[in-house]
C-alpha angles and dihedrals in degrees: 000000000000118000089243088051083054099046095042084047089052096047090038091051101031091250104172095174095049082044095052085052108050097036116078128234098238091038123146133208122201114206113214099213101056110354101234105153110237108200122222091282093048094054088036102053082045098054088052102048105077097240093121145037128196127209138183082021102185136171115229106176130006139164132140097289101036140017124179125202133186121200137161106248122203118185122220090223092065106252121142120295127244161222110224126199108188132189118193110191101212127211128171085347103300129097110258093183152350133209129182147199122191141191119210114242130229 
């Protein structure tokens, strides 16, 4: 299994310890829609809380320096759904960054 089909399985499961694996110590996370950075601890946290579900994950594009993965996001608060595009930079096997870009959903 890809390091992006991990990642998407531990998210998707709740999977901390996968998580703690794949995603690197000094990682960064860049948010779309206001481009504040989260650390490992933040996305991970965030991953594990419940506020979200992902569904029709898919990877689009992966080798050993970038994967790039779409899904369809709901939030648990109620906000409007939406279309994710993510890209995962990749080094030594684990994920260094992410950054996103989303479309709001009808």
């Amino acid at each position: 299994m890809s390091v992006i089909e991990r990642f998407m399985q531990a998210v998707d499961n709740k999977n901390e310890e996968v998580l703690n694996e794949l995603v690197s110590d000094d990682y960064k996370f860049v948010m779309h829609l206001d481009g504040i950075v989260l650390a490992k601890a933040d996305i991970i946290g965030w991953a594990m809380s419940g506020s979200f579900t992902r569904t029709k994950n898919r990877v689009i594009y992966e080798n050993e320096e970038i994967g790039v993965e779409h899904a369809f996001v709901t939030f648990a608060n109620g906000s409007t759904p939406e279309a994710v595009l993510s890209v995962h930079r990749i080094k030594d096997g684990v994920i260094i960054s992410t950054e996103t870009g989303a479309t709001a959903l009808p």
